[in-house]
C-alpha positions as a Markdown table, in Angstrom:
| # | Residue | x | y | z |
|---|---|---|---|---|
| 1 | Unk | -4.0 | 13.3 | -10.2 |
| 2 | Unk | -2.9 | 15.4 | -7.3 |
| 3 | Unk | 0.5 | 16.9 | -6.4 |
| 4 | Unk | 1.0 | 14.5 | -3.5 |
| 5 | Unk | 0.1 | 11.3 | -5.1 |
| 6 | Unk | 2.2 | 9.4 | -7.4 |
| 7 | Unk | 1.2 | 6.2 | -9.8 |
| 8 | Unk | 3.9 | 5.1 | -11.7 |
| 9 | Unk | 3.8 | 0.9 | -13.4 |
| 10 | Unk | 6.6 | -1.6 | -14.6 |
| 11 | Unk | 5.4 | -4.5 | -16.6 |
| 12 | Unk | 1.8 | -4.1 | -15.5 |
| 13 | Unk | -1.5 | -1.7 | -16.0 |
| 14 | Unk | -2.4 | 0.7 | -13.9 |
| 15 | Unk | -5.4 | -0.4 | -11.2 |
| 16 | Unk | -8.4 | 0.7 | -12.2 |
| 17 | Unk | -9.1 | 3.1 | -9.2 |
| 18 | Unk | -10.7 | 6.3 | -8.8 |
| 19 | Unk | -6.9 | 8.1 | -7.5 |
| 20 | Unk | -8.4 | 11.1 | -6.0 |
| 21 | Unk | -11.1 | 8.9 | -3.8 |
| 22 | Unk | -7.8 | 6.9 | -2.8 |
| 23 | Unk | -6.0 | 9.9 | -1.7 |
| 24 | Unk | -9.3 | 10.8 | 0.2 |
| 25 | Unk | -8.7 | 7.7 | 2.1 |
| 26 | Unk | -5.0 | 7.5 | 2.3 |
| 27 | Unk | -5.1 | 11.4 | 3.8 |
| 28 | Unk | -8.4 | 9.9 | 6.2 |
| 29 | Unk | -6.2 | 7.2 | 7.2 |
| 30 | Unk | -3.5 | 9.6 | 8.1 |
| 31 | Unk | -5.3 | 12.1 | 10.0 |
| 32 | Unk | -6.2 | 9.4 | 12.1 |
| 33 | Unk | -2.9 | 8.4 | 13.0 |
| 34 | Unk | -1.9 | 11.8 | 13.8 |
| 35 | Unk | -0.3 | 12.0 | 10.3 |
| 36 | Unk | -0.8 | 14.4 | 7.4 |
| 37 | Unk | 0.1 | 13.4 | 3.4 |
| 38 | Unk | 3.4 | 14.2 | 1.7 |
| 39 | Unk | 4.1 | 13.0 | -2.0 |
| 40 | Unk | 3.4 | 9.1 | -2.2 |
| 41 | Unk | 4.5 | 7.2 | -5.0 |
| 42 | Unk | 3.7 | 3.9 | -5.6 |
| 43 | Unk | 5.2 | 1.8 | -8.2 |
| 44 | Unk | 2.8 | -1.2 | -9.2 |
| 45 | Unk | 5.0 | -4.0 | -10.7 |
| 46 | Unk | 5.2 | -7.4 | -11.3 |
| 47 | Unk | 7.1 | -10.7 | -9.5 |
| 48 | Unk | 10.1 | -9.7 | -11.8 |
| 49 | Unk | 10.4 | -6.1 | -10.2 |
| 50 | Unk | 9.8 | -6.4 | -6.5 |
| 51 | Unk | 12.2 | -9.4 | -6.4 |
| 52 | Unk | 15.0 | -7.4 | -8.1 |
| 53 | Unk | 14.1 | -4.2 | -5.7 |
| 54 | Unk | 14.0 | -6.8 | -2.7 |
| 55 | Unk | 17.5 | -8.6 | -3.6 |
| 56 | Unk | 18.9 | -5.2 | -4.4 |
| 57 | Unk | 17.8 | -3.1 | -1.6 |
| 58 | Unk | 16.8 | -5.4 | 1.2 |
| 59 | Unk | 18.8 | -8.6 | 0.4 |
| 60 | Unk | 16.0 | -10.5 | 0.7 |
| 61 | Unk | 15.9 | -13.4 | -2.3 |
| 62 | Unk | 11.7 | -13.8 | -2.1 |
| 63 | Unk | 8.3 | -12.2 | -3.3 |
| 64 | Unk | 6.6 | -9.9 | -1.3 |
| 65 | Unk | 3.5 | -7.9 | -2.3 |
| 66 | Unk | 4.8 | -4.2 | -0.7 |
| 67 | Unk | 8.4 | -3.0 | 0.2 |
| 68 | Unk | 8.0 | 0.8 | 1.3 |
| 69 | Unk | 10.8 | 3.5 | 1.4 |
| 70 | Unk | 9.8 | 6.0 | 4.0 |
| 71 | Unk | 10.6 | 9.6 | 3.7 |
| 72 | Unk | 8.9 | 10.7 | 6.6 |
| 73 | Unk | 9.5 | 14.1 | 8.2 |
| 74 | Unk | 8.2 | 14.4 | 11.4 |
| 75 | Unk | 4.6 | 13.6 | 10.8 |
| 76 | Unk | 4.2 | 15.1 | 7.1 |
| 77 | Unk | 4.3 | 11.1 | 6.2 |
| 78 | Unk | 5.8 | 10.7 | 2.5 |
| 79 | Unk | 7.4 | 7.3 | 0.6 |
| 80 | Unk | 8.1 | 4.9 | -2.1 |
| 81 | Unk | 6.3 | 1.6 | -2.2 |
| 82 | Unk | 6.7 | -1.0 | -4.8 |
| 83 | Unk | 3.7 | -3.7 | -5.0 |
| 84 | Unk | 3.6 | -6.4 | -7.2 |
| 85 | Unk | 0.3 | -6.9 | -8.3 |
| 86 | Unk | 1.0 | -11.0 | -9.0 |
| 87 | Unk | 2.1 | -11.3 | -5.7 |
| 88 | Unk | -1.4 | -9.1 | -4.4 |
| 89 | Unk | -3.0 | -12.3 | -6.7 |
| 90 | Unk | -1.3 | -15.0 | -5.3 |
| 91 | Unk | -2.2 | -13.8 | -1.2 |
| 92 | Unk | -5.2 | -13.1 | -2.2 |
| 93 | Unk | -5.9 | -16.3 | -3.5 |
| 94 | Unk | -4.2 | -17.9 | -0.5 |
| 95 | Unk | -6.1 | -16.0 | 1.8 |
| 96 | Unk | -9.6 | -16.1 | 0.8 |
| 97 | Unk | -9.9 | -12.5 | -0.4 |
| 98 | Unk | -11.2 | -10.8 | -3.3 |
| 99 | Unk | -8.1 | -8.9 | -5.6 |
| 100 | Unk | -9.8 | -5.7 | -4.5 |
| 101 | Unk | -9.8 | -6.5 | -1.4 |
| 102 | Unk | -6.5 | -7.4 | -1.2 |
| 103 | Unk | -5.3 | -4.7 | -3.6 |
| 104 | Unk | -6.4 | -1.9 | -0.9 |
| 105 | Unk | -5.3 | -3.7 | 1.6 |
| 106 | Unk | -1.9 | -3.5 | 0.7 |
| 107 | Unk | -2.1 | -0.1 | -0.5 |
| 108 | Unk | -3.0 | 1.3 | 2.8 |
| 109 | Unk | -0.4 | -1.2 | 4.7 |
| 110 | Unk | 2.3 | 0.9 | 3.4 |
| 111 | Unk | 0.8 | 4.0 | 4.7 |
| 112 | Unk | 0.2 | 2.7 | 7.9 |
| 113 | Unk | 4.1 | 1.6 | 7.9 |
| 114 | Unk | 4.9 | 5.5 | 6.9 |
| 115 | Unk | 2.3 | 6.6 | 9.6 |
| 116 | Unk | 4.9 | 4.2 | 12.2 |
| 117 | Unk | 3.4 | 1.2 | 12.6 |
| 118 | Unk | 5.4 | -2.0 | 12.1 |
| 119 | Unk | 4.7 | -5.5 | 11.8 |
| 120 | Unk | 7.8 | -7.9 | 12.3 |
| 121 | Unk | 8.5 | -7.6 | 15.6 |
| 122 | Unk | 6.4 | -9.9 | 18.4 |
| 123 | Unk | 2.4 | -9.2 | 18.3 |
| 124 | Unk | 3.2 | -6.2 | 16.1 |
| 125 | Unk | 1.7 | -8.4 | 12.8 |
| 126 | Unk | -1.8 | -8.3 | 15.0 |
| 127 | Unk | -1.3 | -4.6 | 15.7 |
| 128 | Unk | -0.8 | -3.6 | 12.3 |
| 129 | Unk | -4.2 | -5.9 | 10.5 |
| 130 | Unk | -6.3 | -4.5 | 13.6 |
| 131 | Unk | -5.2 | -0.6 | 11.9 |
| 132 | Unk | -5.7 | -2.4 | 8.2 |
| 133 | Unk | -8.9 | -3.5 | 9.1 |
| 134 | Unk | -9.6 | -0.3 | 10.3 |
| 135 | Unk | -9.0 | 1.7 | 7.7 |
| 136 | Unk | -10.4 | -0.7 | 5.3 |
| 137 | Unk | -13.6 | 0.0 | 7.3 |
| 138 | Unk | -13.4 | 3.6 | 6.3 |
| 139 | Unk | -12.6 | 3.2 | 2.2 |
| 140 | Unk | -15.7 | 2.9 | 0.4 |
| 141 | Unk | -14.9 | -0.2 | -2.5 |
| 142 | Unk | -17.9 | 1.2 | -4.7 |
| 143 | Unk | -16.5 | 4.9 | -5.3 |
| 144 | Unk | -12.9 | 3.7 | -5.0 |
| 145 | Unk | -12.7 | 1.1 | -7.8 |
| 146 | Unk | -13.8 | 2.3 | -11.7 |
| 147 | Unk | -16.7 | 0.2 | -12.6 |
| 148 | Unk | -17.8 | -0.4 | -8.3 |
């Protein structure tokens, strides 16, 4: 694992995913956004965890699959982000998509958010899947996931 890169689990396993092709893409996705990589940490958890991290931080009382910290310094981006991997599951489920899919998704939507792009205001949802699909265009799903 690098220096910059963080994986840290509540009440789940660790993704199966090649961490230094990840931070290939996550410093790809960056660069493209004008960014460069600070330390990332992400926390995967389960329902449990990023409902008690949304009611005690946000004071929000529902699931969500990422809630990111940002720590961003001018454009060195760097954070915290929680995702539940049930809640990945579930939208995944919802949506159509495969759980790999979905996982990376997710994982690059809080990296996008620490790179300043936001989705709750009006049109900005669009914005922000048009920058996801993007970079999911780049990530390559057979060297980033153990066992392609």
């Amino acid at each position: 694992m690098s220096e910059r890169l963080f994986i840290q689990t509540e009440n789940v396993d660790v993704p199966e995913l090649d961490w230094n092709e990840v931070e290939r893409w996550i410093s790809a996705v960056a660069k493209a956004h004008g960014c460069r990589v600070g330390q990332l940490v992400y926390i995967f958890c389960d329902d449990t965890k990023i409902l008690e991290v949304n009611r005690q931080f946000l004071q929000h009382d529902y699931f969500t699959d990422i809630i990111t910290f940002d720590y961003t310094r001018g454009q060195r981006i760097s954070g915290d982000m929680f995702i539940s991997l049930d809640t990945v599951k579930t939208n995944a489920e919802t949506v159509g998509a495969t759980y790999r899919n979905e996982l990376l998704r997710v994982i690059i939507h809080g990296v996008l958010h620490l790179c300043g792009i936001n989705d709750k205001g009006p049109g900005e949802r669009e914005i922000m899947e048009a920058h996801e699909n993007e970079a999911l265009a780049i990530s390559n799903p057979k060297t980033i996931w153990i066992n392609g």
